[in-house]
VMD Tcl script that builds the backbone (N, CA, C; Angstrom):
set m [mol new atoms 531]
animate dup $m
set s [atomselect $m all]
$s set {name element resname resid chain x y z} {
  {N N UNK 1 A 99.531 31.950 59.280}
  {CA C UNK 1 A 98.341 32.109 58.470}
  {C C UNK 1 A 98.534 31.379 57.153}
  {N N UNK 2 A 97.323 30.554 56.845}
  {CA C UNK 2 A 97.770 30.163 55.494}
  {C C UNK 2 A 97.383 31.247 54.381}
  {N N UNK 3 A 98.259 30.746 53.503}
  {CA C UNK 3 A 98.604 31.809 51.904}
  {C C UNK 3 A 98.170 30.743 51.120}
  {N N UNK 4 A 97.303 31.555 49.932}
  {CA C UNK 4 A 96.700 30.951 48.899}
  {C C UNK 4 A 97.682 29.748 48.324}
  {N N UNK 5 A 97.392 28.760 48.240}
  {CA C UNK 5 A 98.109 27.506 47.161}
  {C C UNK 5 A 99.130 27.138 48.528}
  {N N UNK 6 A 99.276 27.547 49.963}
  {CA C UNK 6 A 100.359 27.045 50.313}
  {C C UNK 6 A 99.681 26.185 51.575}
  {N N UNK 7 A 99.942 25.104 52.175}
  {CA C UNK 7 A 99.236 24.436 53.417}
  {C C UNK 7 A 100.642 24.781 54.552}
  {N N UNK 8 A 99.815 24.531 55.560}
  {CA C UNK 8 A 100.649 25.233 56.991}
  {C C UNK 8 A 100.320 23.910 57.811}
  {N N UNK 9 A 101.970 23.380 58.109}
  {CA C UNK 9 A 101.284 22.020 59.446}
  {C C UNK 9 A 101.442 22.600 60.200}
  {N N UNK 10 A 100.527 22.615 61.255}
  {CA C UNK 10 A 100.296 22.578 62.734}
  {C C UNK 10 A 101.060 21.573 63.871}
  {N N UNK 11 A 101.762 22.290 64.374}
  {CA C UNK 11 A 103.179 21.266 65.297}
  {C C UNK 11 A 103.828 20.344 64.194}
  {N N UNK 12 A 104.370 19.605 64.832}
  {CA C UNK 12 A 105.189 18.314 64.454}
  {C C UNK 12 A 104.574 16.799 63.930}
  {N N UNK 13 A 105.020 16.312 62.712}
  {CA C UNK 13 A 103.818 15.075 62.781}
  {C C UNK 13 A 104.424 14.558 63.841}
  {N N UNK 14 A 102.976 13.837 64.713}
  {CA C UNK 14 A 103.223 13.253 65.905}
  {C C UNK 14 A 104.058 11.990 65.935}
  {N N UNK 15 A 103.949 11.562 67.241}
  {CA C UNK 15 A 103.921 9.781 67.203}
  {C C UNK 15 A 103.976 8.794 66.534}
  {N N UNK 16 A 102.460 9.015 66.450}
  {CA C UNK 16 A 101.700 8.548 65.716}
  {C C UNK 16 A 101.339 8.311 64.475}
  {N N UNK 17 A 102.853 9.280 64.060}
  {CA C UNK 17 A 102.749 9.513 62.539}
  {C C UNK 17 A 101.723 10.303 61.581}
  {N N UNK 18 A 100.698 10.931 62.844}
  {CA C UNK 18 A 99.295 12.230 62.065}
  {C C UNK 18 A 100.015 13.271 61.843}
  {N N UNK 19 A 99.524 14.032 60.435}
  {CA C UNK 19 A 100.266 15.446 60.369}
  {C C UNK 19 A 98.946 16.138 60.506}
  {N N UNK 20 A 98.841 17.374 61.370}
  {CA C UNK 20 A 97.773 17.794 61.396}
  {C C UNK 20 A 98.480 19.488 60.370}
  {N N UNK 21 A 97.017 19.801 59.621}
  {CA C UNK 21 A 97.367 20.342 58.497}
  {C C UNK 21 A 95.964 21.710 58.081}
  {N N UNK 22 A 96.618 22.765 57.845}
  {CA C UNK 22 A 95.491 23.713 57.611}
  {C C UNK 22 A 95.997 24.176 56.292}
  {N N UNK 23 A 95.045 23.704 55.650}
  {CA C UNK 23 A 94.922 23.830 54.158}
  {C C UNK 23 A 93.589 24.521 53.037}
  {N N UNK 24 A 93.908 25.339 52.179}
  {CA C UNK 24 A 92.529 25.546 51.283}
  {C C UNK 24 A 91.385 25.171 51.352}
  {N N UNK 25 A 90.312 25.658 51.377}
  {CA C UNK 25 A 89.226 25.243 51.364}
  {C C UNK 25 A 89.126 24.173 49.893}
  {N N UNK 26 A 89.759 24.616 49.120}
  {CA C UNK 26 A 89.710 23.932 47.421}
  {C C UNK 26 A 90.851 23.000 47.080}
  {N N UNK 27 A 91.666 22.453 48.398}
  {CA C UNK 27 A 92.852 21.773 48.468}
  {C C UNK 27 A 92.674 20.629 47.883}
  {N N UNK 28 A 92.707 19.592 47.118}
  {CA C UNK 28 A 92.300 18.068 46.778}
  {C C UNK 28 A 92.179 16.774 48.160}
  {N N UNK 29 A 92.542 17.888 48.782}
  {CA C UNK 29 A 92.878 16.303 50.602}
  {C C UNK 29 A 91.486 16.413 50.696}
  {N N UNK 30 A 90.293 17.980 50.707}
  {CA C UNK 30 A 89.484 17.925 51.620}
  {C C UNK 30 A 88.458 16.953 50.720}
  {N N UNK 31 A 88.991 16.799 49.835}
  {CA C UNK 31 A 88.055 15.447 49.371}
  {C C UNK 31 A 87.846 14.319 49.889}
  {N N UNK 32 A 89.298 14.288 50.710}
  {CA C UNK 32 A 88.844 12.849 51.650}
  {C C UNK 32 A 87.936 13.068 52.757}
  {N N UNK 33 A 87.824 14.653 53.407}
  {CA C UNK 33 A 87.039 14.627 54.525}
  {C C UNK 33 A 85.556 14.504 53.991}
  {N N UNK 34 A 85.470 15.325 52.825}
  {CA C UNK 34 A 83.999 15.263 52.466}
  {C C UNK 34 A 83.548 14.240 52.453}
  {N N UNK 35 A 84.392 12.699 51.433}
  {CA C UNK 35 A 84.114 11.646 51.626}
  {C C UNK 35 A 83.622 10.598 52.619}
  {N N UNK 36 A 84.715 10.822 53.396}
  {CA C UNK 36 A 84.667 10.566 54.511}
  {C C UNK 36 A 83.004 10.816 55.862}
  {N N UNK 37 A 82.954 12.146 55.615}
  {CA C UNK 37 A 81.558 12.560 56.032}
  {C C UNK 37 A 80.502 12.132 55.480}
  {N N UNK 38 A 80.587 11.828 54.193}
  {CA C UNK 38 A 79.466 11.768 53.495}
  {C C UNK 38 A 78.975 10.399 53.664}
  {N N UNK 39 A 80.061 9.456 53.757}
  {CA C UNK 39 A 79.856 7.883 54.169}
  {C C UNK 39 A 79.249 7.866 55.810}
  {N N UNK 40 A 79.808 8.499 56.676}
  {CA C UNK 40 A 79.497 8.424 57.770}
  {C C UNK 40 A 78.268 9.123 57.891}
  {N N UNK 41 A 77.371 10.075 57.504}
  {CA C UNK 41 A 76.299 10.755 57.443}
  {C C UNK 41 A 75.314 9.885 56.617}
  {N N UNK 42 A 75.696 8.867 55.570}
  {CA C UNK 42 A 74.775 8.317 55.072}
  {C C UNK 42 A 74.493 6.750 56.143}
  {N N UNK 43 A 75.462 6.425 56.648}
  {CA C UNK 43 A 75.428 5.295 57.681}
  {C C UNK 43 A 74.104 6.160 58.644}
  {N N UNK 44 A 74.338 7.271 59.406}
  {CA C UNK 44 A 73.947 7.695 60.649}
  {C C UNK 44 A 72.152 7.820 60.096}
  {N N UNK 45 A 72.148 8.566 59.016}
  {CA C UNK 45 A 71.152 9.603 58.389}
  {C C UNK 45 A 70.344 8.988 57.411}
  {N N UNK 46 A 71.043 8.176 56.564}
  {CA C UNK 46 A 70.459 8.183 55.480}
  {C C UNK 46 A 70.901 8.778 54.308}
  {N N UNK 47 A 70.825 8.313 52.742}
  {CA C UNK 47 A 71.578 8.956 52.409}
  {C C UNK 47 A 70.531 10.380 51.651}
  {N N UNK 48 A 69.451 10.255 51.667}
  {CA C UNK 48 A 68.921 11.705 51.373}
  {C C UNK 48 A 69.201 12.994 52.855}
  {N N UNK 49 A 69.288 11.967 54.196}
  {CA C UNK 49 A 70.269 13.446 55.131}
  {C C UNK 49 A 71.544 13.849 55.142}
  {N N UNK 50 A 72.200 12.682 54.748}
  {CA C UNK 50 A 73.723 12.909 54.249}
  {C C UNK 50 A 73.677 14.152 53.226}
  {N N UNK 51 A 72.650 14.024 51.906}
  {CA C UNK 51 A 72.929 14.996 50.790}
  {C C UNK 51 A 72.618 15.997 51.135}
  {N N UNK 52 A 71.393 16.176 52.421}
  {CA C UNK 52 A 70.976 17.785 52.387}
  {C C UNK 52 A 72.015 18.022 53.341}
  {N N UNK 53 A 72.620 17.243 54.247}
  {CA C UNK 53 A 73.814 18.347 55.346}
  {C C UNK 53 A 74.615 18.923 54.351}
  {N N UNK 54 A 74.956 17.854 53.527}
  {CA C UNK 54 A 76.364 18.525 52.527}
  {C C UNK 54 A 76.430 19.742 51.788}
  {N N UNK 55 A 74.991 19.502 51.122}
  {CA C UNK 55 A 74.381 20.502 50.446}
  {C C UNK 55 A 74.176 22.014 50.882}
  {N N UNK 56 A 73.808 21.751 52.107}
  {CA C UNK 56 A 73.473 22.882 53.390}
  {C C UNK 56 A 74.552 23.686 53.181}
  {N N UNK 57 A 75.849 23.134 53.669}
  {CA C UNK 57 A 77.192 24.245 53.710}
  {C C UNK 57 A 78.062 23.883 52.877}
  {N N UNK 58 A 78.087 23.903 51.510}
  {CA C UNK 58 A 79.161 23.800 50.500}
  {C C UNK 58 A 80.245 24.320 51.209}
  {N N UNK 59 A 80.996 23.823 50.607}
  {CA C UNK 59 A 83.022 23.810 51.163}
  {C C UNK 59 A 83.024 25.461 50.973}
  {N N UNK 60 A 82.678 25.507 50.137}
  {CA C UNK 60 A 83.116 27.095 49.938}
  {C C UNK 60 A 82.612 28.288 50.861}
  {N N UNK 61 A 82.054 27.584 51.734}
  {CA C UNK 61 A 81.623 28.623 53.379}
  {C C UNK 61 A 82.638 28.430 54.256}
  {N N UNK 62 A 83.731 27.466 54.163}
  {CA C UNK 62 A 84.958 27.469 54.710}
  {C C UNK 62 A 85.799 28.169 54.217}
  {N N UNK 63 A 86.247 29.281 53.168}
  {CA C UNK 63 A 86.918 29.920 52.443}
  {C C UNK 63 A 87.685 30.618 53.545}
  {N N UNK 64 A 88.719 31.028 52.848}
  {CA C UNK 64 A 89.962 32.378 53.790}
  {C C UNK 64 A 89.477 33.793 53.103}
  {N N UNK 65 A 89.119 34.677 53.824}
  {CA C UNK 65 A 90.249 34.577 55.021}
  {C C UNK 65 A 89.137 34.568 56.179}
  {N N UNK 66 A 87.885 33.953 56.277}
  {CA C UNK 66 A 87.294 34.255 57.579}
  {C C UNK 66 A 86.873 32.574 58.339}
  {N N UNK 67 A 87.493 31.560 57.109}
  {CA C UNK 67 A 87.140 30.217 57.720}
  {C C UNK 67 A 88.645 29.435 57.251}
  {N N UNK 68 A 88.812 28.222 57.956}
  {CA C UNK 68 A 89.700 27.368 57.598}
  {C C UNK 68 A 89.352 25.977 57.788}
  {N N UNK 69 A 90.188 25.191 56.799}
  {CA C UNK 69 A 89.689 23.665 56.879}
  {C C UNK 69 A 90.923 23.228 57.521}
  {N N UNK 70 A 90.858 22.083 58.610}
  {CA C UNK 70 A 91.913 21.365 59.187}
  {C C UNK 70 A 91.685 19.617 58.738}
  {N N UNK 71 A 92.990 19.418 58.352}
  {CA C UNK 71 A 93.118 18.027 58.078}
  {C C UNK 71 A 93.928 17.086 59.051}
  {N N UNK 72 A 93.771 16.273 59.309}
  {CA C UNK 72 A 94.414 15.083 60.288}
  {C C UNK 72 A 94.880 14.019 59.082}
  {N N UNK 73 A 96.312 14.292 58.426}
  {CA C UNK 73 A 96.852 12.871 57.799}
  {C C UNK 73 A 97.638 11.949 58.524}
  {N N UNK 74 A 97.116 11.030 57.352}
  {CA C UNK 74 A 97.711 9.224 58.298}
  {C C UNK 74 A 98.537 8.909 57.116}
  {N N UNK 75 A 99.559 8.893 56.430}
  {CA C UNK 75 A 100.078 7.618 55.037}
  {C C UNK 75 A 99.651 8.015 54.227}
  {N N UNK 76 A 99.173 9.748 54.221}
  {CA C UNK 76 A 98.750 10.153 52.690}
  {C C UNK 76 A 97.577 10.288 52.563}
  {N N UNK 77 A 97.194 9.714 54.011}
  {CA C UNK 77 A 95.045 9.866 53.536}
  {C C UNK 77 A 94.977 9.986 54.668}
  {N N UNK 78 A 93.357 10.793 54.591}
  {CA C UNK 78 A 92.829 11.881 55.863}
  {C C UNK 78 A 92.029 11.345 56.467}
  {N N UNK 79 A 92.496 10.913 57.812}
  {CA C UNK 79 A 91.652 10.288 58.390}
  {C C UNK 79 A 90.557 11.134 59.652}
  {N N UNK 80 A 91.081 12.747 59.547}
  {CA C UNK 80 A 90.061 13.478 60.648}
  {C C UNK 80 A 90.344 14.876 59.773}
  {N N UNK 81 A 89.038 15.450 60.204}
  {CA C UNK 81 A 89.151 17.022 59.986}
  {C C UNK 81 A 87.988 17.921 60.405}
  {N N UNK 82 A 87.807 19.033 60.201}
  {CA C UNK 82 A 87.125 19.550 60.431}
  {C C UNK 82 A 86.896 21.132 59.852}
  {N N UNK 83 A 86.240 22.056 60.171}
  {CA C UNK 83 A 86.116 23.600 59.023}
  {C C UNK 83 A 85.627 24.224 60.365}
  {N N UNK 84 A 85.959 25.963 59.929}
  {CA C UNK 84 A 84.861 26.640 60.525}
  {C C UNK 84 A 84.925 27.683 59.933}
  {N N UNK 85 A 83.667 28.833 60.299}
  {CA C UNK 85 A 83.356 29.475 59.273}
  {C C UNK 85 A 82.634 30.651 60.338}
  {N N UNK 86 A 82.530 32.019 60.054}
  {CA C UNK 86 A 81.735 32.625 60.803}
  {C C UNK 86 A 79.980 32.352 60.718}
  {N N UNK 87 A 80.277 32.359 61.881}
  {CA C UNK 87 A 78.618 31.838 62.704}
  {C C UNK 87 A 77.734 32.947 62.137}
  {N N UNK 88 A 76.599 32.488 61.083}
  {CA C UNK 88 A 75.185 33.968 60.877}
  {C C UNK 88 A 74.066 33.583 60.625}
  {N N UNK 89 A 73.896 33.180 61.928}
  {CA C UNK 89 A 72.512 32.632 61.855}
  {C C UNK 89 A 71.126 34.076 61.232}
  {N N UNK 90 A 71.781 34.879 61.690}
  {CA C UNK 90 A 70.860 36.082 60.585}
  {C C UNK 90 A 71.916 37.541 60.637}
  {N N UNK 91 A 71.429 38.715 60.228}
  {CA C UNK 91 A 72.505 39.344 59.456}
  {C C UNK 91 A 72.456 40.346 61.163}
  {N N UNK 92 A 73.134 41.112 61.159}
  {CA C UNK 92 A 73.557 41.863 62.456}
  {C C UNK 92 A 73.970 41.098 63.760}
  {N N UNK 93 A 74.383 39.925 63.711}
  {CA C UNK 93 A 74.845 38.869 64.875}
  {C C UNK 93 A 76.365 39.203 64.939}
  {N N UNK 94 A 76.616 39.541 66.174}
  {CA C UNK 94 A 78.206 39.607 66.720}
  {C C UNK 94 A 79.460 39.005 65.453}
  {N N UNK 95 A 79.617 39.599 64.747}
  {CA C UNK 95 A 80.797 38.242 64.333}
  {C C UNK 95 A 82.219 38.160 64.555}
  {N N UNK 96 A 81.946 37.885 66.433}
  {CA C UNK 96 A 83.132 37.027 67.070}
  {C C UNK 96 A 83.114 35.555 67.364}
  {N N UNK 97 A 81.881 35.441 66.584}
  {CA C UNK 97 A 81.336 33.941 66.876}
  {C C UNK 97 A 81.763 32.922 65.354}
  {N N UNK 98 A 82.755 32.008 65.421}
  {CA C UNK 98 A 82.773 31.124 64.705}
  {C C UNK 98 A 82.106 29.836 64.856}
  {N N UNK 99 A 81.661 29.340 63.635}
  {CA C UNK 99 A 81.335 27.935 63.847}
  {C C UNK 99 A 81.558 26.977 63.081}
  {N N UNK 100 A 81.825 25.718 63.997}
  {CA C UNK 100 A 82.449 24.478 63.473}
  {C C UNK 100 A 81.608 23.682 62.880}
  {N N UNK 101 A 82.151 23.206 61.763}
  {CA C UNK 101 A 81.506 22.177 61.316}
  {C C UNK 101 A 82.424 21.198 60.651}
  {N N UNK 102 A 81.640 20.633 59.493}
  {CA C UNK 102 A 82.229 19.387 59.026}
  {C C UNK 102 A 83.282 18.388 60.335}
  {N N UNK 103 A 83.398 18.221 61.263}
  {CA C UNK 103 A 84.158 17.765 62.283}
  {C C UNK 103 A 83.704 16.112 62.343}
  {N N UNK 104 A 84.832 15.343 62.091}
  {CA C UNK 104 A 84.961 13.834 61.421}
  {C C UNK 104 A 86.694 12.773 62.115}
  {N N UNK 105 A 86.168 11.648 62.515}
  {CA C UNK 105 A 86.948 11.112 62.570}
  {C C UNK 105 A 86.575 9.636 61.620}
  {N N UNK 106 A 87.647 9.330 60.794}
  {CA C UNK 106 A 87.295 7.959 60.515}
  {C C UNK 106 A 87.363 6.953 61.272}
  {N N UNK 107 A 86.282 5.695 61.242}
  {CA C UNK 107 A 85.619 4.908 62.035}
  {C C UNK 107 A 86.971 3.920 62.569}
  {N N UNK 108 A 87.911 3.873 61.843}
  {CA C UNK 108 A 88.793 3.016 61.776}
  {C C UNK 108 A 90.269 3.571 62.800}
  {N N UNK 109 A 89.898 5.161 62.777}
  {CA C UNK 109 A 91.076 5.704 63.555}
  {C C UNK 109 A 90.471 6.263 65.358}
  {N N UNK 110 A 89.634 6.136 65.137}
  {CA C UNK 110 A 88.902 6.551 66.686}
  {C C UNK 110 A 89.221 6.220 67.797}
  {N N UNK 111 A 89.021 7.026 69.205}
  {CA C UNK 111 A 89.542 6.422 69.949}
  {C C UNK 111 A 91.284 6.706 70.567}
  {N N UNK 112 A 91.555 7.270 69.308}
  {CA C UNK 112 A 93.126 8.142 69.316}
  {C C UNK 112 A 93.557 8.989 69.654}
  {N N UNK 113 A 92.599 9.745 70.052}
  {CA C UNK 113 A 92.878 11.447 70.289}
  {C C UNK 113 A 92.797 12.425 69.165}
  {N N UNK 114 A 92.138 11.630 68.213}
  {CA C UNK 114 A 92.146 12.652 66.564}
  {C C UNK 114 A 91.229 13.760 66.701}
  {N N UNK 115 A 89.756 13.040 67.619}
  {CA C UNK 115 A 88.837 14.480 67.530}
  {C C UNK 115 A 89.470 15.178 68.545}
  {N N UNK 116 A 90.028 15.421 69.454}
  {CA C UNK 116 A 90.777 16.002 70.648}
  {C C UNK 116 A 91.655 16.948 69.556}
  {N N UNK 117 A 92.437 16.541 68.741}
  {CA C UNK 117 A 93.373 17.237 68.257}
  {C C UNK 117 A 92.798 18.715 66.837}
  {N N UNK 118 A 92.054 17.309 66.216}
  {CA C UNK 118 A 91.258 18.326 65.830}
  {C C UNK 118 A 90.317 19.968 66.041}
  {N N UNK 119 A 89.638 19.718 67.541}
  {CA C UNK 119 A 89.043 20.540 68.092}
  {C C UNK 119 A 90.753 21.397 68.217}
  {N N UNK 120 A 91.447 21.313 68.964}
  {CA C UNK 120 A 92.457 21.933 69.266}
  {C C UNK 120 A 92.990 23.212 68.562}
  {N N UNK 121 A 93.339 22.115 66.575}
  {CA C UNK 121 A 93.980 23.077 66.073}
  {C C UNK 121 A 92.734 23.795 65.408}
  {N N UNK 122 A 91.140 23.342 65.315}
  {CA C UNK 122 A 90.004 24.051 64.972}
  {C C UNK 122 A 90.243 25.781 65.883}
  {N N UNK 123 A 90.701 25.486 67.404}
  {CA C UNK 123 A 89.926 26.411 68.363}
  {C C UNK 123 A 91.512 27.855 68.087}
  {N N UNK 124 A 92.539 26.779 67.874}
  {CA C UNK 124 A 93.506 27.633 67.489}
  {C C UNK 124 A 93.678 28.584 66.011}
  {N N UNK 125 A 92.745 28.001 65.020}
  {CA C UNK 125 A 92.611 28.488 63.908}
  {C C UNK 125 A 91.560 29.968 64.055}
  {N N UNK 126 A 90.824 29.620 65.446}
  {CA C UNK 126 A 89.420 30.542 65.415}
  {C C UNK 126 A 90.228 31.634 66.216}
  {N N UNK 127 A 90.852 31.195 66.807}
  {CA C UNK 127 A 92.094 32.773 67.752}
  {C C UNK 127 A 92.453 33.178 66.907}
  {N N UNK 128 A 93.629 33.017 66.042}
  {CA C UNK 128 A 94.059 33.317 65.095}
  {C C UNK 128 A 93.327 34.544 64.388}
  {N N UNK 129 A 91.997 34.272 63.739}
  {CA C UNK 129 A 91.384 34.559 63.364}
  {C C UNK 129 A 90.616 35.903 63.956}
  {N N UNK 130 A 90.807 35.689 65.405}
  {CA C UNK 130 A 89.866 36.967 65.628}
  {C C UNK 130 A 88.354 36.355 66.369}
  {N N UNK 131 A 88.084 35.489 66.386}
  {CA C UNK 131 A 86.821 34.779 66.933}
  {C C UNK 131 A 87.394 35.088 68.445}
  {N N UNK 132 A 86.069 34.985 69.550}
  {CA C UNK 132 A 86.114 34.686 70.762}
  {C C UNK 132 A 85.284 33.485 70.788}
  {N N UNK 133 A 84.386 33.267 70.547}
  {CA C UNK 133 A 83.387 32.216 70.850}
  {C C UNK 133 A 83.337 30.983 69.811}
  {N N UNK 134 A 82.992 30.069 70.128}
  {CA C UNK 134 A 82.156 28.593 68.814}
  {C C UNK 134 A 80.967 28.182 69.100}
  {N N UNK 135 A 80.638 27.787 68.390}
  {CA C UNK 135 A 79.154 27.320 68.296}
  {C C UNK 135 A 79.362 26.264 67.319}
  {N N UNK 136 A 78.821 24.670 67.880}
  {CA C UNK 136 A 78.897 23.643 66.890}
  {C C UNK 136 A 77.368 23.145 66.939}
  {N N UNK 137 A 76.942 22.330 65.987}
  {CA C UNK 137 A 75.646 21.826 66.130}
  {C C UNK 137 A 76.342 20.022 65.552}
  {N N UNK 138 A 75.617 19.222 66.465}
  {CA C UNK 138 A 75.718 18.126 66.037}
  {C C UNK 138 A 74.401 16.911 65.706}
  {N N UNK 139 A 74.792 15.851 65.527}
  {CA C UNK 139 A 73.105 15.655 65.306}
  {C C UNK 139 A 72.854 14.413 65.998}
  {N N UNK 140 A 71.555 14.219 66.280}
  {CA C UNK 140 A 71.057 13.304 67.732}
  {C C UNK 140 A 71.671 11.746 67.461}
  {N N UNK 141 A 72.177 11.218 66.132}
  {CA C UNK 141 A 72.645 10.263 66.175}
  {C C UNK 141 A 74.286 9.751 66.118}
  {N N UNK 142 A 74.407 10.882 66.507}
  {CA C UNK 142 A 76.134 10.932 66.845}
  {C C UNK 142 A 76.809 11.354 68.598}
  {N N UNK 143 A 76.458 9.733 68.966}
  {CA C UNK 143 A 76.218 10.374 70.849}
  {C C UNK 143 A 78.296 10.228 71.114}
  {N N UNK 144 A 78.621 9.832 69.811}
  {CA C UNK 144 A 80.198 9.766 70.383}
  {C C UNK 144 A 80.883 11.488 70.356}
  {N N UNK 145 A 80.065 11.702 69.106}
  {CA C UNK 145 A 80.658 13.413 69.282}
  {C C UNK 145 A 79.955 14.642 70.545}
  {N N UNK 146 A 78.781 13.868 70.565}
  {CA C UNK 146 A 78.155 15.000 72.164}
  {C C UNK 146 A 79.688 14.732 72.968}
  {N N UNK 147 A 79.858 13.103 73.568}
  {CA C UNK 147 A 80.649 13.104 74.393}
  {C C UNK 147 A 81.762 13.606 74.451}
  {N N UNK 148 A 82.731 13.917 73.139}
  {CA C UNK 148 A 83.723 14.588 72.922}
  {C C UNK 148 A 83.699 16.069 73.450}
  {N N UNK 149 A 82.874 16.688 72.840}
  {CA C UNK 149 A 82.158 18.484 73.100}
  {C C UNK 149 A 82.234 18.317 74.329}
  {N N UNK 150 A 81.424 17.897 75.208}
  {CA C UNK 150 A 80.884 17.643 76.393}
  {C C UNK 150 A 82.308 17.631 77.483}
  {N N UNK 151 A 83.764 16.431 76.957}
  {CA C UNK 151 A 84.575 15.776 77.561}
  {C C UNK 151 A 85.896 17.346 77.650}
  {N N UNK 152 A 85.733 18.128 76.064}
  {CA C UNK 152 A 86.285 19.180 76.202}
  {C C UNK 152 A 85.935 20.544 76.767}
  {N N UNK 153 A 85.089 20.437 77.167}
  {CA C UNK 153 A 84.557 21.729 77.957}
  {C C UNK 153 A 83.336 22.292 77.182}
  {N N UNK 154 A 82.837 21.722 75.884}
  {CA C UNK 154 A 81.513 22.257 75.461}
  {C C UNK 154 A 80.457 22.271 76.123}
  {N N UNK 155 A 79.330 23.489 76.145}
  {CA C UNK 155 A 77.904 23.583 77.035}
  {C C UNK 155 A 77.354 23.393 76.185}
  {N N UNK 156 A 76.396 22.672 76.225}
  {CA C UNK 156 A 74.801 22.638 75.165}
  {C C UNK 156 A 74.265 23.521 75.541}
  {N N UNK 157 A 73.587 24.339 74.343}
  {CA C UNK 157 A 72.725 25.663 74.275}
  {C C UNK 157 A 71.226 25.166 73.688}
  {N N UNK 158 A 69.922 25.437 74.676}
  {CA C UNK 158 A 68.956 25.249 74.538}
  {C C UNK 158 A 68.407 25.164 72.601}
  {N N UNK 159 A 68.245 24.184 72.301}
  {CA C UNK 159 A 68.058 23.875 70.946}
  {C C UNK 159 A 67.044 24.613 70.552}
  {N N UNK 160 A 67.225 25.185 69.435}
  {CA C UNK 160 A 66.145 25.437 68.408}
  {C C UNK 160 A 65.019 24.338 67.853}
  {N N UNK 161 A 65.677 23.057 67.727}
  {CA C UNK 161 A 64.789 21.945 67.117}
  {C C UNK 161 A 65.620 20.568 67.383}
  {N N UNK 162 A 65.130 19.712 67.850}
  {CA C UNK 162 A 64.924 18.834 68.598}
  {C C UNK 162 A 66.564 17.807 67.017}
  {N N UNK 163 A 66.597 18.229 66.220}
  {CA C UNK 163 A 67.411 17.876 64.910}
  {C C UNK 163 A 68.631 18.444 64.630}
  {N N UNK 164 A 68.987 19.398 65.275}
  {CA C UNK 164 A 70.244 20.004 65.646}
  {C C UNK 164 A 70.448 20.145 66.690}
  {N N UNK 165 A 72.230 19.295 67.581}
  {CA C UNK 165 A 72.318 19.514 68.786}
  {C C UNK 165 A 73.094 20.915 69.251}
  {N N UNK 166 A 72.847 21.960 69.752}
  {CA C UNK 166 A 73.921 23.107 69.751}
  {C C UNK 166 A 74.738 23.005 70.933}
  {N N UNK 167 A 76.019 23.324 70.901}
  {CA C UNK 167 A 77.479 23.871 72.001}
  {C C UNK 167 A 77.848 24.692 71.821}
  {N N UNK 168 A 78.087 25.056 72.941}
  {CA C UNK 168 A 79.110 26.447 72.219}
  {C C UNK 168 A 80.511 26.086 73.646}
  {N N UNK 169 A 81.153 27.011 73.396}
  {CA C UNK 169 A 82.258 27.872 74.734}
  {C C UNK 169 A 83.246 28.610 74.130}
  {N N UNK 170 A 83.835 29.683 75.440}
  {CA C UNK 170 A 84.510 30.888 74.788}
  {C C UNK 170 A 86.015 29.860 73.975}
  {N N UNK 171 A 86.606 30.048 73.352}
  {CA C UNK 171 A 87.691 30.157 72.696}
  {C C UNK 171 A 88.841 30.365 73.877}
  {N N UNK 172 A 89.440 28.811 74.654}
  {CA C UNK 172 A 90.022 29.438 75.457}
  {C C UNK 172 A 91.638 29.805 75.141}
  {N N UNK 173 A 91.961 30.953 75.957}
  {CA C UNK 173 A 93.180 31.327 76.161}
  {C C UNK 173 A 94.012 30.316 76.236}
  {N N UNK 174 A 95.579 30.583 75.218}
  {CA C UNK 174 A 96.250 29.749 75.738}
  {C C UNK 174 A 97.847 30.655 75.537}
  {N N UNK 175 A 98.316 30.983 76.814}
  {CA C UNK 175 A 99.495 31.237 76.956}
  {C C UNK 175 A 100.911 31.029 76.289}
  {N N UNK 176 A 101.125 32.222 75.676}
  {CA C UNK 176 A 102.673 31.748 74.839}
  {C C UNK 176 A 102.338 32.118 73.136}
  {N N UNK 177 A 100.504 32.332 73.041}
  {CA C UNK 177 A 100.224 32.205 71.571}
  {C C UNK 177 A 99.763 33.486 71.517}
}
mol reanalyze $m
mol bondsrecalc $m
mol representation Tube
mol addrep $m
C-alpha cells in the first residue's frame, strides 16, 4: 500500500528499462501524465474538450486511500499512466465498483505493451483496494484504446450518450496475491 510522501514500484524495472510506479495523487511525475493527456486530448478533441475532460475529474478524485495514480517511467519521464477512483455515478451505487481513468500512453512509446501493463498494475491497485468491478469510459476518437479494453477482456456497456464509450469487467482473480 502506498504511505503518504512514499511511492511503491510495482515488480522489477523491466527490460525495457519501464519502472512501473504507484505514487500520490500530488506526486510532481503526475504532471507528466496530465501533460501528456492534455496534449493528446487536445490533438483528438480539441482543445476546449481537452479542458473540460481535465476539468471534469481534477487529480484530486484520485486521492488515497480510495483511488491511486500509476505511472509507467522511461529515463526519468512518464511515458504511460493511468488513476482510478471509486465509480458514483449517483449517491447509493455499490461501491465495489472502481473506475479508471486518466489511462495514456505516449504516442512515441506505443505499441510496447505499456497500456497492457498499465491496465494490469491499474486492476491490481483496484484488488488491493477492495473493488470487484471497473468501469472505464473512453471517447469515440480513440479507436486504439477501445481495441486495447476490448483485446483485454473489456465488455462495452450500453452507452448513456453516444460521447462516452463505457467497459466494464469483474476485477480478475489472480492467484498467489
Amino acid at each position: 500500500m502506498t504511505r503518504p510522501g512514499i511511492e511503491e514500484t510495482i515488480g522489477a524495472t523491466g527490460v525495457d528499462g519501464v519502472r512501473m510506479l504507484t505514487v500520490r495523487h500530488d506526486d510532481p511525475r503526475v504532471e507528466g501524465l496530465l501533460a501528456g493527456l492534455s496534449e493528446e486530448y487536445t490533438e483528438r478533441y480539441g482543445a476546449e474538450g481537452a479542458a473540460n475532460e481535465l476539468s471534469r475529474y481534477p487529480i484530486t478524485e484520485f486521492a488515497a486511500p480510495h483511488g491511486r495514480v500509476v505511472l509507467a517511467e522511461l529515463d526519468g519521464g512518464i511515458v504511460a499512466g493511468g488513476a482510478l477512483r471509486p465509480y458514483r455515478p449517483r449517491p447509493g451505487i455499490d461501491p465495489t465498483t472502481a473506475e479508471f481513468k486518466r489511462i495514456w500512453t505516449s504516442s512515441r512509446h506505443r505499441r510496447r505493451g505499456l497500456g497492457r501493463r498499465v491496465m494490469t498494475a491499474l486492476e491490481a491497485a483496484a484488488r488491493e483496494l477492495g473493488y470487484r468491478d471497473v468501469i472505464l469510459f473512453t471517447g469515440p476518437n480513440q479507436p486504439e484504446a477501445v481495441a486495447l479494453y476490448e483485446r483485454i477482456g473489456y465488455r462495452w456497456v450500453d452507452p448513456a450518450t453516444i460521447d462516452d464509450l463505457p467497459y466494464s469487467r469483474a476485477i480478475p482473480f489472480v492467484h498467489g496475491l
